[in-house]
C-alpha positions in Angstrom: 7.4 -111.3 13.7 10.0 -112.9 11.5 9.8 -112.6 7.7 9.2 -116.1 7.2 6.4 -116.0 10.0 4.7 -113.0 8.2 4.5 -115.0 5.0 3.1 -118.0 6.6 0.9 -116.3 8.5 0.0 -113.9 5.1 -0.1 -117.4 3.0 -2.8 -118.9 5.5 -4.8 -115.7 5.6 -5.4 -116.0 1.7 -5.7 -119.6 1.6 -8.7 -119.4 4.3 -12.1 -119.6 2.7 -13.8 -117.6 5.7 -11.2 -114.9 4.7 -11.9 -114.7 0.7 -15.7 -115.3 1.3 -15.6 -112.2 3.6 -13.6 -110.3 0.9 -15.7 -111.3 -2.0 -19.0 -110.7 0.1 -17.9 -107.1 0.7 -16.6 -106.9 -2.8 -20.0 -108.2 -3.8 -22.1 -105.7 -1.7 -20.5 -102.6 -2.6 -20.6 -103.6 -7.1 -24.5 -104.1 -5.7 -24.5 -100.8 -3.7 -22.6 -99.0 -6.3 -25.3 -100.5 -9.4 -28.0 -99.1 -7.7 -26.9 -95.9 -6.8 -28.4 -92.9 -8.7 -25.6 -90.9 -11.2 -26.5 -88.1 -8.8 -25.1 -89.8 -5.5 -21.9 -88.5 -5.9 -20.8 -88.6 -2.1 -21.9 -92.4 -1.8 -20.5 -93.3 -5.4 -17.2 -92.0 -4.0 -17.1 -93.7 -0.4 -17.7 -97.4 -2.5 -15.0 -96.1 -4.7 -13.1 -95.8 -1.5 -14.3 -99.1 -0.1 -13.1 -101.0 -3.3 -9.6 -99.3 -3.3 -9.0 -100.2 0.6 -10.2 -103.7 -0.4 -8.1 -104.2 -2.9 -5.1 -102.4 -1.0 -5.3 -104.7 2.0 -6.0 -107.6 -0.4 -2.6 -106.5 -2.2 -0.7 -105.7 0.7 -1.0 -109.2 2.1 -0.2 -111.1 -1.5 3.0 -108.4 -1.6 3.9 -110.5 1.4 3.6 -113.7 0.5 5.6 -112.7 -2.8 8.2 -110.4 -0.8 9.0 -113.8 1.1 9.2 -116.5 -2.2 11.8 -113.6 -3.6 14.0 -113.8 -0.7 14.1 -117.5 -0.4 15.4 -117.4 -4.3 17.8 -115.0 -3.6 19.1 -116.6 -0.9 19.4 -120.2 -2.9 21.1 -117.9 -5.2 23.3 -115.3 -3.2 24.0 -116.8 0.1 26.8 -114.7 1.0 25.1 -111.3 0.2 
């Protein structure tokens, strides 16, 4: 997949609203699981913790992309020769 493909592609995954719903349903769930959890829940207090950080990663990951592909355009208005 070409650069410019993955930041399309990236740019329509976070401008689909079945896409953030689904990521702000599961983000909702596990602030809701994690709430009701007991202090003493340490093993499922640390797999939300987990679940949050992947969210985020992948969530991350996919805006990296988008941003990865706006720098090289500039660069390339700027530096077309390099």
């Amino acid at each position: 997949m070409t650069p410019e493909a993955r930041e399309g592609r990236a740019n329509s995954l976070l401008n689909d609203p079945l896409f953030n719903e689904a990521f702000d349903e599961i983000k909702e769930d596990l602030m809701n699981r994690w709430n009701v959890s007991g202090s003493t829940e340490v093993e499922a207090r640390e797999s939300i913790w987990l679940a949050m950080r992947l969210l985020e990663k992948i969530h991350g990951h996919i805006t990296s992309i988008i941003e990865t592909g706006r720098m090289n355009k500039i660069l390339d208005k700027q530096h077309p020769f390099i």
